[in-house]
C-alpha atoms as a printed R data frame, in Angstrom:
    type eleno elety resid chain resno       x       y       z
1   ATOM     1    CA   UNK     A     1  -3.479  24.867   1.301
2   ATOM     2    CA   UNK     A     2  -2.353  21.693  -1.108
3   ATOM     3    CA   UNK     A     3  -1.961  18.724   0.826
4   ATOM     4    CA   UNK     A     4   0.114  16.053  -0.563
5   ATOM     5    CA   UNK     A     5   1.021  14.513   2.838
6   ATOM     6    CA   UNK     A     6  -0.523  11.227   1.591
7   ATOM     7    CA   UNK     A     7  -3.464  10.053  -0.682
8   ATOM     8    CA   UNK     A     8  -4.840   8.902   2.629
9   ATOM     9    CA   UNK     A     9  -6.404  12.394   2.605
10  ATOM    10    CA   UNK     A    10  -8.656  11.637  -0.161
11  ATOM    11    CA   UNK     A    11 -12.432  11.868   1.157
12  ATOM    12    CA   UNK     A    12 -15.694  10.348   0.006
13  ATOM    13    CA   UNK     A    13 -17.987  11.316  -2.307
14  ATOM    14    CA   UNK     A    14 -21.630  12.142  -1.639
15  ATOM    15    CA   UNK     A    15 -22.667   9.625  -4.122
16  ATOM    16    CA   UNK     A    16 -20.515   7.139  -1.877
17  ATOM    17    CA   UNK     A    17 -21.562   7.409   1.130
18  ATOM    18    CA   UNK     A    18 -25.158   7.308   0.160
19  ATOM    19    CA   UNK     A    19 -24.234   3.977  -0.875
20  ATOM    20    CA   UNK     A    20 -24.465   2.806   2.431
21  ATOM    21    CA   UNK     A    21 -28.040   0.830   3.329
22  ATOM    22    CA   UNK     A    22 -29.528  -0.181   6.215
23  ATOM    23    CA   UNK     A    23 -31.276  -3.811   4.857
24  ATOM    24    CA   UNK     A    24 -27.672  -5.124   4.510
25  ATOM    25    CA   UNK     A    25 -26.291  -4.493   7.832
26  ATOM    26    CA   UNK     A    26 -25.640  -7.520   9.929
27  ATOM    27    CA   UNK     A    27 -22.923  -8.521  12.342
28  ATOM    28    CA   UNK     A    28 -20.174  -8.693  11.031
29  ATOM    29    CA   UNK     A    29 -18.610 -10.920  13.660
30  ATOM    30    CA   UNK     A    30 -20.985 -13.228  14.258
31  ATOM    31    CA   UNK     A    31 -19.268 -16.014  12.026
32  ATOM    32    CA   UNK     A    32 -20.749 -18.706  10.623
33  ATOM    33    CA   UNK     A    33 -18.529 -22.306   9.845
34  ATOM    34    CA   UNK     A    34 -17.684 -20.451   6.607
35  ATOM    35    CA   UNK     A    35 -16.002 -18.137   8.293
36  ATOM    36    CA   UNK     A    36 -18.737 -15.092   6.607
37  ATOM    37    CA   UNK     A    37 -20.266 -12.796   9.082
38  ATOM    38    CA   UNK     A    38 -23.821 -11.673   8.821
39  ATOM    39    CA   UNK     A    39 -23.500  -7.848   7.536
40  ATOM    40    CA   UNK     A    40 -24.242  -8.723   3.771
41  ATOM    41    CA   UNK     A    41 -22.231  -5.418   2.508
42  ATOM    42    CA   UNK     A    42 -19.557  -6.868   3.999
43  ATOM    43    CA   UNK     A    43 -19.647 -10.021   2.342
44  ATOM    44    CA   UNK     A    44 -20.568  -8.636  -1.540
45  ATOM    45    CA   UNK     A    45 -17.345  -6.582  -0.672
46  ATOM    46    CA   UNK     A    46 -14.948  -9.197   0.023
47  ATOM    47    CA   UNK     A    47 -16.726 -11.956  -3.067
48  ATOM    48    CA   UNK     A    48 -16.346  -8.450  -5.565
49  ATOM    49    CA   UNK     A    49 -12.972  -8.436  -4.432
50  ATOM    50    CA   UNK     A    50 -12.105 -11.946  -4.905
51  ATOM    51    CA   UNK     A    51 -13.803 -11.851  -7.818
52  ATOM    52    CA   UNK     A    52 -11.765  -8.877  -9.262
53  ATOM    53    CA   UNK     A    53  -8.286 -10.329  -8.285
54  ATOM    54    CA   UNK     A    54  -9.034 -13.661  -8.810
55  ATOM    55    CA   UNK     A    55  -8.188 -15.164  -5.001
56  ATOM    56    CA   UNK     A    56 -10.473 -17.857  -3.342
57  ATOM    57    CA   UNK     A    57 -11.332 -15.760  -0.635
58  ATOM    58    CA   UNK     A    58 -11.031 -12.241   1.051
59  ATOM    59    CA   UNK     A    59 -11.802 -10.854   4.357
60  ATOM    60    CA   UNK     A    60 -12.208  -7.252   5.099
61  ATOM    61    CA   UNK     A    61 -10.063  -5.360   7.335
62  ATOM    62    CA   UNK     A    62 -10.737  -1.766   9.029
63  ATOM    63    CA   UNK     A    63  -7.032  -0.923   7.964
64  ATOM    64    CA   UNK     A    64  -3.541  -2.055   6.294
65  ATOM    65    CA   UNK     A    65  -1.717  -2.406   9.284
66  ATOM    66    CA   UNK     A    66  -4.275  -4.993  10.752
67  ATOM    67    CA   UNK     A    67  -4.974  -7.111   7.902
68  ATOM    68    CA   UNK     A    68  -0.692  -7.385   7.284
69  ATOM    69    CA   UNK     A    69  -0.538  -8.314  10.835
70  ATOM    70    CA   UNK     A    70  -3.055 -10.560  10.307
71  ATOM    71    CA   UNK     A    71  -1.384 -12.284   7.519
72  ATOM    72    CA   UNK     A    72   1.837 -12.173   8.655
73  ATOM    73    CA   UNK     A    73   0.848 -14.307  11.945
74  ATOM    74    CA   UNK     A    74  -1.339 -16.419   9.535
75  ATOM    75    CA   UNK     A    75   1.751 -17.253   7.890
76  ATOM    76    CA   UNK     A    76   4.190 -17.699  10.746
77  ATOM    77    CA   UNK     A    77   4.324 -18.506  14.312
78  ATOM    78    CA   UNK     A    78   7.007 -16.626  17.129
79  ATOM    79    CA   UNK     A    79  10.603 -16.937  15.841
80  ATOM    80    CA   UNK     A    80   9.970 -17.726  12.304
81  ATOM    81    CA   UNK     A    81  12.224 -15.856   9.773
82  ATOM    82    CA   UNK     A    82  10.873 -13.436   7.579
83  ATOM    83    CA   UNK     A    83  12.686 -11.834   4.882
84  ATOM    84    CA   UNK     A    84  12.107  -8.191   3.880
85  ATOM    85    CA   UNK     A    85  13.863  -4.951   2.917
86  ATOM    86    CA   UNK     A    86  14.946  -2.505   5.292
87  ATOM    87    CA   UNK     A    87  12.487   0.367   4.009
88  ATOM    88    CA   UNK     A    88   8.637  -1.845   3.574
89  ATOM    89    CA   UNK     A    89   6.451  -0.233   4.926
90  ATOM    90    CA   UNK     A    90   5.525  -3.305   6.798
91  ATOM    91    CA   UNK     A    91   8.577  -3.008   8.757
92  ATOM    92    CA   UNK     A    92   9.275   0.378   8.592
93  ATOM    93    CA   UNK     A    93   6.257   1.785   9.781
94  ATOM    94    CA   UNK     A    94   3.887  -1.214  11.050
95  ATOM    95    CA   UNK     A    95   6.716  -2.906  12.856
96  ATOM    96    CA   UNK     A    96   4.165  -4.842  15.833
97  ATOM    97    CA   UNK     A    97   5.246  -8.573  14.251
98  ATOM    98    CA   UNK     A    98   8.691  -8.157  14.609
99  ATOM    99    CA   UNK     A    99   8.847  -6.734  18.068
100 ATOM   100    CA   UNK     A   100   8.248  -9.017  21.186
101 ATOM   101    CA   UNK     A   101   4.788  -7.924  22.419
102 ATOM   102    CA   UNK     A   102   3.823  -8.682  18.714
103 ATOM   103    CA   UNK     A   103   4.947 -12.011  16.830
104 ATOM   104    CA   UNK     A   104   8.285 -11.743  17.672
105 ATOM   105    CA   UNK     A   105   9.215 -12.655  14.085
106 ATOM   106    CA   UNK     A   106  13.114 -12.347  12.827
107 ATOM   107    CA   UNK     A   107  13.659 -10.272  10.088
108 ATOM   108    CA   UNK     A   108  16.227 -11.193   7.626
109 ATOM   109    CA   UNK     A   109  17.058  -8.002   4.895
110 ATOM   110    CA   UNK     A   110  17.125  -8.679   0.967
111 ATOM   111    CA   UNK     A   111  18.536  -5.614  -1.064
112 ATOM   112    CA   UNK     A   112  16.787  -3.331  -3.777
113 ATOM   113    CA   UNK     A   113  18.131  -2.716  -6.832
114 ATOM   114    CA   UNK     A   114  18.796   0.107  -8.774
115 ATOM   115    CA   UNK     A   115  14.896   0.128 -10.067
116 ATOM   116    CA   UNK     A   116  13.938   0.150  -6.430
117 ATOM   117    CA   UNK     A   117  12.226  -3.322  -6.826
118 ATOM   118    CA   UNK     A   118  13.779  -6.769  -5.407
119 ATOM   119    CA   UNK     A   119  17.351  -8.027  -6.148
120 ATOM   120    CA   UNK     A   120  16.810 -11.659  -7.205
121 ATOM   121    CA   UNK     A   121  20.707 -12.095  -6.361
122 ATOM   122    CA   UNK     A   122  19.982 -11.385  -3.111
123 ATOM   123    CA   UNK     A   123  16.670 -13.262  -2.608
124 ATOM   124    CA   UNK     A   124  18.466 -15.909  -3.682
125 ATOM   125    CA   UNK     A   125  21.554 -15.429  -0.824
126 ATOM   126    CA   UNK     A   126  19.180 -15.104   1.646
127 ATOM   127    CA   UNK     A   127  17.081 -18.133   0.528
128 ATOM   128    CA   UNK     A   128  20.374 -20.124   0.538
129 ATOM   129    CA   UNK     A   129  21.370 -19.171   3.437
130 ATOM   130    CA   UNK     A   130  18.576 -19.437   5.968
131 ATOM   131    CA   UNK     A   131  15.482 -20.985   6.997
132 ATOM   132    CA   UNK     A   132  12.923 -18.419   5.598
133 ATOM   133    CA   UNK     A   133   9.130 -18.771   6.465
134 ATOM   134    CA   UNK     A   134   7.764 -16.095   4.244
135 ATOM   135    CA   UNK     A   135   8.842 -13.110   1.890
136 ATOM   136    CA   UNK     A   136   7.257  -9.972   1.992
137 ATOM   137    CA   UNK     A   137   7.286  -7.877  -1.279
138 ATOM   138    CA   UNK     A   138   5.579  -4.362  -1.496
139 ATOM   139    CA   UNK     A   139   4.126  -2.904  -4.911
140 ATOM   140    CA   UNK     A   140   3.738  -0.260  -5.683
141 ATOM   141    CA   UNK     A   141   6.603   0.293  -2.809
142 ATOM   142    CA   UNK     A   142   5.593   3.325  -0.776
143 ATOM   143    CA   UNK     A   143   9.740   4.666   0.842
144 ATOM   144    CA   UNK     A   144  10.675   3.618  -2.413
145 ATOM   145    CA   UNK     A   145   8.856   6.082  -4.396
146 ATOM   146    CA   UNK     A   146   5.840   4.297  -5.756
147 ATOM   147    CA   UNK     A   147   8.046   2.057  -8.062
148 ATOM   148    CA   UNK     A   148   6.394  -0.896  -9.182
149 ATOM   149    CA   UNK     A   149   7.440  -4.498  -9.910
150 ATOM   150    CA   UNK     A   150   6.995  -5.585 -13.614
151 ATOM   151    CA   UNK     A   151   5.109  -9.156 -14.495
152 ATOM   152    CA   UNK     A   152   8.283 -10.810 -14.978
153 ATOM   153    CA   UNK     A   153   9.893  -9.648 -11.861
154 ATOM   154    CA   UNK     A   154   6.823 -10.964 -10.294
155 ATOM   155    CA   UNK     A   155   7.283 -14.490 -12.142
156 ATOM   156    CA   UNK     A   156  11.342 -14.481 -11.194
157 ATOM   157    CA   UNK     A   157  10.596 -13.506  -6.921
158 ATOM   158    CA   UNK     A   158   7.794 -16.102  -7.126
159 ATOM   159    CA   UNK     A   159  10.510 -18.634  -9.279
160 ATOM   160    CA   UNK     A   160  13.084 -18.010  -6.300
161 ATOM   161    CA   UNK     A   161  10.051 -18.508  -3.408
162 ATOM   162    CA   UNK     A   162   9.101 -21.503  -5.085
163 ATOM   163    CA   UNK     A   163  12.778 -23.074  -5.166
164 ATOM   164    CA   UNK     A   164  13.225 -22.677  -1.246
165 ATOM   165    CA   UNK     A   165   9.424 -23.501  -0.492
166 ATOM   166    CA   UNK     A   166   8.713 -20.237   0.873
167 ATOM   167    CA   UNK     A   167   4.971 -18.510   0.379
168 ATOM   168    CA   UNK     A   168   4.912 -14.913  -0.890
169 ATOM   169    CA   UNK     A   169   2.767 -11.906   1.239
170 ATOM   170    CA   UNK     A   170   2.450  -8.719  -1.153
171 ATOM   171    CA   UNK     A   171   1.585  -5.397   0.781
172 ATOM   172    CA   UNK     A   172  -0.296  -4.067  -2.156
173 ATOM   173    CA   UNK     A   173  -1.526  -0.930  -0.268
174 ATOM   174    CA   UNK     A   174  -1.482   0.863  -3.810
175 ATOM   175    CA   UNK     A   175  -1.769  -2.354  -5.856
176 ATOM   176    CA   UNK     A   176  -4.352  -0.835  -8.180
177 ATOM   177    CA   UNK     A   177  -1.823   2.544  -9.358
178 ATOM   178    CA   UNK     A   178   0.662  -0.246 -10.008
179 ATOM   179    CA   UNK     A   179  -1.602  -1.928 -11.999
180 ATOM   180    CA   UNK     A   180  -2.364   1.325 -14.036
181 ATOM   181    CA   UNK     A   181   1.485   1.985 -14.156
182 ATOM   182    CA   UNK     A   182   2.046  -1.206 -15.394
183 ATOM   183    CA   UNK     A   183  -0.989  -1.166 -17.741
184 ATOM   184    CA   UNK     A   184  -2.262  -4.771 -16.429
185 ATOM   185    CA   UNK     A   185  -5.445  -5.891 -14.558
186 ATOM   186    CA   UNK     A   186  -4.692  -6.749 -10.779
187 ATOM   187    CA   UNK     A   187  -5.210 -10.222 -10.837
188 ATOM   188    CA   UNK     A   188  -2.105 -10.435 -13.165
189 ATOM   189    CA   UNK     A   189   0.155  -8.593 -10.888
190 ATOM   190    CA   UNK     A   190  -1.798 -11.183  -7.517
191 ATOM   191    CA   UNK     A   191  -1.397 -14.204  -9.090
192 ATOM   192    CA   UNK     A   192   2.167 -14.260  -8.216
193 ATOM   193    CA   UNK     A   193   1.534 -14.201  -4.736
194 ATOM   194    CA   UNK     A   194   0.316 -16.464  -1.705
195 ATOM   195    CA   UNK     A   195  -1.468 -13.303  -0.036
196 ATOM   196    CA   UNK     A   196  -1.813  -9.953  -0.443
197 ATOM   197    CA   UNK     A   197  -3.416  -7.289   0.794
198 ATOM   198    CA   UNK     A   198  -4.813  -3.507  -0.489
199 ATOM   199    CA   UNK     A   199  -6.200  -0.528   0.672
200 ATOM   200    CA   UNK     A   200  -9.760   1.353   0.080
201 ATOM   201    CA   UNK     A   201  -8.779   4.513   1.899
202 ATOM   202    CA   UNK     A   202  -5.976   5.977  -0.086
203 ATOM   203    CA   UNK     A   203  -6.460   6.731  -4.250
204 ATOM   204    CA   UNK     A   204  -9.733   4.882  -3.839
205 ATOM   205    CA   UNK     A   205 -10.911   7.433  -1.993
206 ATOM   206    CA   UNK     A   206 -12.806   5.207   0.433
207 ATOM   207    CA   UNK     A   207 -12.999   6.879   4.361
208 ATOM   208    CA   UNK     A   208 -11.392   3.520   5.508
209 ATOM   209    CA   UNK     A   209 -11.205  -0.575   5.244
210 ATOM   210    CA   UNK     A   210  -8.316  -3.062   3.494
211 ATOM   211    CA   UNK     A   211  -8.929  -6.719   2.318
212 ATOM   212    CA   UNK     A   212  -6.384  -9.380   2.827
213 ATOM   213    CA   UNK     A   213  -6.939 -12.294   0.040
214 ATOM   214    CA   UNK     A   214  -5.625 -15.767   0.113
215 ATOM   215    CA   UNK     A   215  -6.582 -19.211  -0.925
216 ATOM   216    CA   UNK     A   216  -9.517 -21.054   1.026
217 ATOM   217    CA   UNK     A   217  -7.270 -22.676   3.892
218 ATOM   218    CA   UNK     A   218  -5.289 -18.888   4.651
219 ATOM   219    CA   UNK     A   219  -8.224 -16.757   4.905
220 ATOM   220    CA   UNK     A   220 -10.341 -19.408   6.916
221 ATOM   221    CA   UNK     A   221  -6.646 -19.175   9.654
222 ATOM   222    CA   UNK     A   222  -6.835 -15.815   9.164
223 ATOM   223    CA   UNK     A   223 -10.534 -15.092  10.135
224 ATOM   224    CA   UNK     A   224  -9.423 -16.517  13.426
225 ATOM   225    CA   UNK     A   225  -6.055 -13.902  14.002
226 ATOM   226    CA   UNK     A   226  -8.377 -11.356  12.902
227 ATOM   227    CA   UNK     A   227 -10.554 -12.042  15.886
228 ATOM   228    CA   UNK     A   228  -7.978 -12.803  18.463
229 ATOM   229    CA   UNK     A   229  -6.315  -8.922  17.598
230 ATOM   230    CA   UNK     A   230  -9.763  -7.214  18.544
231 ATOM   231    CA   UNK     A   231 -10.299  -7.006  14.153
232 ATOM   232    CA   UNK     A   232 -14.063  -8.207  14.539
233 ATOM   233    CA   UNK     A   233 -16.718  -5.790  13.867
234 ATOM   234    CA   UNK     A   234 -20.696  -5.508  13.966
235 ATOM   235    CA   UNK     A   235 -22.884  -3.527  11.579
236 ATOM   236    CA   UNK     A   236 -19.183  -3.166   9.224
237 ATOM   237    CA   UNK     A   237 -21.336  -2.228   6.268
238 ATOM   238    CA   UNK     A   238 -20.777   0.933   6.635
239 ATOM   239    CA   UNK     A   239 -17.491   1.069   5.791
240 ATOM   240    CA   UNK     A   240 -17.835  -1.813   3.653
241 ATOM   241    CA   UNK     A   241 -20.775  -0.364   1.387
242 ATOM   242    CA   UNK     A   242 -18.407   2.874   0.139
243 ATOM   243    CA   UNK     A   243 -15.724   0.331  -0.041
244 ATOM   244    CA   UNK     A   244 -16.938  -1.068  -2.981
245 ATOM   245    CA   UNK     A   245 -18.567   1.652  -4.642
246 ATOM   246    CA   UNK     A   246 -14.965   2.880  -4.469
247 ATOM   247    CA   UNK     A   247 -13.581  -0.390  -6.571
248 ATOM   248    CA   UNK     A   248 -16.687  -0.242  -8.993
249 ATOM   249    CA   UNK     A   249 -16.100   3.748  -9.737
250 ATOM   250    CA   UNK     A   250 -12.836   5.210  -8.891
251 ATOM   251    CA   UNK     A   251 -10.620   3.035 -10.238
252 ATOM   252    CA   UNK     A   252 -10.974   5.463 -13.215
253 ATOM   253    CA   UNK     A   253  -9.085   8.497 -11.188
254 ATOM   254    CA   UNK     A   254  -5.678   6.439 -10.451
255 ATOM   255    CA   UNK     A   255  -3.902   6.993 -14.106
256 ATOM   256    CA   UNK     A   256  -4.959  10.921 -13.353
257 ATOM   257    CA   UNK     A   257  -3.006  10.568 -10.163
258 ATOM   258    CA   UNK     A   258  -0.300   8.750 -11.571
259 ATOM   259    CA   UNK     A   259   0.302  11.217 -14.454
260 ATOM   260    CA   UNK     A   260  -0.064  14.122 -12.038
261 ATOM   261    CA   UNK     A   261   3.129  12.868  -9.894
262 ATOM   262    CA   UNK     A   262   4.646  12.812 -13.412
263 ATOM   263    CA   UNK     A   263   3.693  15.881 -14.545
264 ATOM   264    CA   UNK     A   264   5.108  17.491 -11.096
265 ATOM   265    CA   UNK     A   265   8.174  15.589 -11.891
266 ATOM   266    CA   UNK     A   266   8.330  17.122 -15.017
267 ATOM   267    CA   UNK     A   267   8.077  20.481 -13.753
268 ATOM   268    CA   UNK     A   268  10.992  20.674 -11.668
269 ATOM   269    CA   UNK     A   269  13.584  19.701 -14.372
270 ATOM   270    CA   UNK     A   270  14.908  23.021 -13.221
271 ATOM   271    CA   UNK     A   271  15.303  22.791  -9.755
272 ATOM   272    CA   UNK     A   272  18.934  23.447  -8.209
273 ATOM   273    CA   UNK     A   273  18.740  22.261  -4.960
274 ATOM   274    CA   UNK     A   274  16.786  19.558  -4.509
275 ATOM   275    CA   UNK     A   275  17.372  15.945  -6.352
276 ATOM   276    CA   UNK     A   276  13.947  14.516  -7.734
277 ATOM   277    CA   UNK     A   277  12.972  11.334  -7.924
278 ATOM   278    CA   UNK     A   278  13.946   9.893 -11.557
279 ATOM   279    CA   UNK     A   279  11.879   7.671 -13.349
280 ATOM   280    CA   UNK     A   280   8.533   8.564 -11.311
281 ATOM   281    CA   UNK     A   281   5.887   5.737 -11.983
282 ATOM   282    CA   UNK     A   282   3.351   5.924  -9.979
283 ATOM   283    CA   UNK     A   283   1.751   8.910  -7.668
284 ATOM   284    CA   UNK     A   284   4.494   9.317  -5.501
285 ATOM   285    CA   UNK     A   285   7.566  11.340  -6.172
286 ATOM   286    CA   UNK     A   286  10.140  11.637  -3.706
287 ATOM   287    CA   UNK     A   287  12.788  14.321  -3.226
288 ATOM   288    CA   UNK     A   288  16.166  14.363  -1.725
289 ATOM   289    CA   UNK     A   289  16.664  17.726   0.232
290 ATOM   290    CA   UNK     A   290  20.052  16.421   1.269
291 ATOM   291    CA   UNK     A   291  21.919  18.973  -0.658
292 ATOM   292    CA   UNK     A   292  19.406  22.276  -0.224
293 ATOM   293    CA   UNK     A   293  21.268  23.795   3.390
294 ATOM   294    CA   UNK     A   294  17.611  22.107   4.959
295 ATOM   295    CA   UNK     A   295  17.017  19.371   7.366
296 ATOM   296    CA   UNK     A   296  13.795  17.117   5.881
297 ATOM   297    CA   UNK     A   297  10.945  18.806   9.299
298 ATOM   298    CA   UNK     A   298  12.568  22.264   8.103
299 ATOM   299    CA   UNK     A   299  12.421  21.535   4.330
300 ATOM   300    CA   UNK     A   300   8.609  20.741   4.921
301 ATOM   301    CA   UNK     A   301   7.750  23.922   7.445
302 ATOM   302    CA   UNK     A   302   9.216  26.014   4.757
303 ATOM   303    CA   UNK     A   303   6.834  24.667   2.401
304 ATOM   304    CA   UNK     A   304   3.728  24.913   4.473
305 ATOM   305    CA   UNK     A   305   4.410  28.636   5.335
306 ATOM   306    CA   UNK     A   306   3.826  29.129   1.281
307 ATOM   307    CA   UNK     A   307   0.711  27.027   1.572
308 ATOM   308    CA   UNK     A   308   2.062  23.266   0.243
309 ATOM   309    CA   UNK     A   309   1.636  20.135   2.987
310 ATOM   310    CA   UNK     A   310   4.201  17.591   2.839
311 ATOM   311    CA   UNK     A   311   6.040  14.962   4.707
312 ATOM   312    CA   UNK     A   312   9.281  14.402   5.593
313 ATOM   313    CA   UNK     A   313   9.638   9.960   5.336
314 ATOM   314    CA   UNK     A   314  13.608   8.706   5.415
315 ATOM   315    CA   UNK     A   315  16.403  10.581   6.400
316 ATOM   316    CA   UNK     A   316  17.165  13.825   3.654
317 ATOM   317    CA   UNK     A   317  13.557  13.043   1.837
318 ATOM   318    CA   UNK     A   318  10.335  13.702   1.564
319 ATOM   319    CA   UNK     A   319   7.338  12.732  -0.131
320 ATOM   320    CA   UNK     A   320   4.363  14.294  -1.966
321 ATOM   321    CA   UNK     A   321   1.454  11.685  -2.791
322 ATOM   322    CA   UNK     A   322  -0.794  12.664  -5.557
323 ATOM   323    CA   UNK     A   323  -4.671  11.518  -5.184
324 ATOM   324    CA   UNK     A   324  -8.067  11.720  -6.880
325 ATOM   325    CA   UNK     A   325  -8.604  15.093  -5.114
326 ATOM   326    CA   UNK     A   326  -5.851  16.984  -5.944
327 ATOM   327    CA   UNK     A   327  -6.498  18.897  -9.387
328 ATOM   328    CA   UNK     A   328  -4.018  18.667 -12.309
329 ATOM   329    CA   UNK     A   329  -4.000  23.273 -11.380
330 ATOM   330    CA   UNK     A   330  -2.781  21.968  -8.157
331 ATOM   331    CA   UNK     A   331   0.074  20.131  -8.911
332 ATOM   332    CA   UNK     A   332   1.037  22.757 -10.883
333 ATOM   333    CA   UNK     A   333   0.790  25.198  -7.912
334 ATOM   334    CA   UNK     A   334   2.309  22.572  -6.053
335 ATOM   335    CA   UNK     A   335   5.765  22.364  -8.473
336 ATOM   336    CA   UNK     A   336   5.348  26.530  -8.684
337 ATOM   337    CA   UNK     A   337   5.447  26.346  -4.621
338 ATOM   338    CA   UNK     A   338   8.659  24.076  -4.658
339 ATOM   339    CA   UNK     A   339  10.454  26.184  -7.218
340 ATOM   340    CA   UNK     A   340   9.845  29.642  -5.390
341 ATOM   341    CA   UNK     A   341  11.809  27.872  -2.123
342 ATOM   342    CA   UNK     A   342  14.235  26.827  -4.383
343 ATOM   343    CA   UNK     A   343  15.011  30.188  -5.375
344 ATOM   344    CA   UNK     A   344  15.406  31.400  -1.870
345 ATOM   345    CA   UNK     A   345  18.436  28.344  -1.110
């Protein structure tokens, strides 16, 4: 079976998990007035990662979905308006800040354009137009189909943010295969940003952990959120410790993954049925089964009976992620897989 469900699937390596030591575990949650818990992997993870995207400070997270939360009520208090498109992940998926038991933050909607990145026409409107607290951008953006935002995108959004006073959170889940798409270092692509945060667990290959980075004054705010939603942990270092061998050694598979989602693209130039994603940039391609006589969950369970696990994500399309442990034989198995169903429309 090929799973391309998500590169959440990726697993550790032996080497990385014998990376984790004993001497270096600490509490993690026993803080000191730094804010910096005891478990020493845990803190040479979160300096190497403010080291490598050039932010003041970082503090490790046991997923995504906790450390946005965490920076989204860092940011903002109940009420506050927060402007995001209809299909971030953040909003899409995570949801818990905007709903009533959560932040009870008001979302206000800017549109994507054609590229699948920001419309600075309608940043601006909204920016006008309302009292925004905080924008939320996502890169590479996940519904979207792993499209990235260029440097100078980056430097327009953070332009507009500046204008209106209004501080920038990136979900950079998959900040480092936009990096490699874009052929720049992180930091360039951070710097435009108040916070952001990224993941270890998808291409990185890590079994779990995120990092939410800021300036001194955010992260030593958002130390205390993470605590008050139940984020502390003890003797972390053991997620922590395969968390950075992860950024020191695998950032080396994400072009492969990237160029494998390409190469699939590539493959079904053919296809009759089924609308691929155009312009596919990082390693996520999207299709559009809108037009192939299948609903999305049948689409998917037609797939799996010839031996291919995907995911239907947005109404008429699904998604295949492409990760460090899916083989370059694979994805061509993968495209052969789609193309047989094809045939049978």
């Amino acid at each position: 079976m090929i799973d391309l469900r998500s590169d959440t699937l990726s697993m550790p390596t032996k080497e990385m998990l014998e990376s984790i030591t004993i001497d270096k575990l600490g509490d993690a949650g026993r803080l000191d007035s730094y804010g910096r818990g005891e478990d020493r992997a845990v803190n040479e993870l979160e300096d190497y990662s403010s080291n490598l995207l050039k932010k003041d400070r970082a503090l490790f997270f046991s997923s995504g979905t906790l450390a946005n939360n965490a920076a989204l009520l860092t940011h903002c208090n109940a009420g506050d308006k927060v402007l995001i498109d209809e299909i971030i992940h953040i909003y899409k998926s995570e949801k818990f800040t905007f709903t009533s038991k959560g932040g009870n933050l008001t979302p206000l909607f800017y549109k994507l354009d054609e590229n699948g990145t920001p419309s600075i026409e309608s940043l601006r409107e909204q920016l006008e137009n309302n009292n925004v607290k905080l924008l939320i951008i996502e890169n590479s953006h996940n519904f979207a189909g792993g499209t990235c935002i260029t440097l100078e995108k980056l430097k327009d959004i953070s332009d507009v943010a500046k204008a209106y006073n209004v501080k920038i959170h990136m979900d950079g889940a998959r900040l480092f295969n936009a990096a490699e798409s874009l052929n720049v270092k992180p930091w360039e692509i951070v710097k435009y940003v108040d916070s952001v945060m990224f993941c270890l667990s998808k291409g990185l290959g890590a079994p779990m952990g995120s990092l939410l980075l800021g300036d001194f004054k955010f992260i030593q705010k958002a130390t205390e959120v993470k605590k008050m939603l139940g984020g502390n942990m003890r003797q972390a270092g053991v997620i922590a410790s395969p968390g950075l061998y992860a950024l020191k050694n695998n950032l080396k598979f994400l072009r492969e993954d990237n160029e494998n989602a390409k190469l699939f693209s590539k493959l079904l130039d053919n296809i009759k049925n089924v609308r691929v994603q155009k312009n596919v940039e990082t390693n996520i391609v999207m299709l559009d089964v809108k037009d192939s006589g299948l609903s999305a969950e049948e689409y998917c369970s037609r797939l799996r009976e010839k031996g291919l696990l995907i995911r239907p994500v947005l109404e008429n399309k699904v998604r295949l992620v492409f990760y460090k442990d899916i083989s370059r034989e694979e994805t061509e198995k993968a495209a052969k897989i789609i193309l047989e169903l094809d045939d049978e429309l």
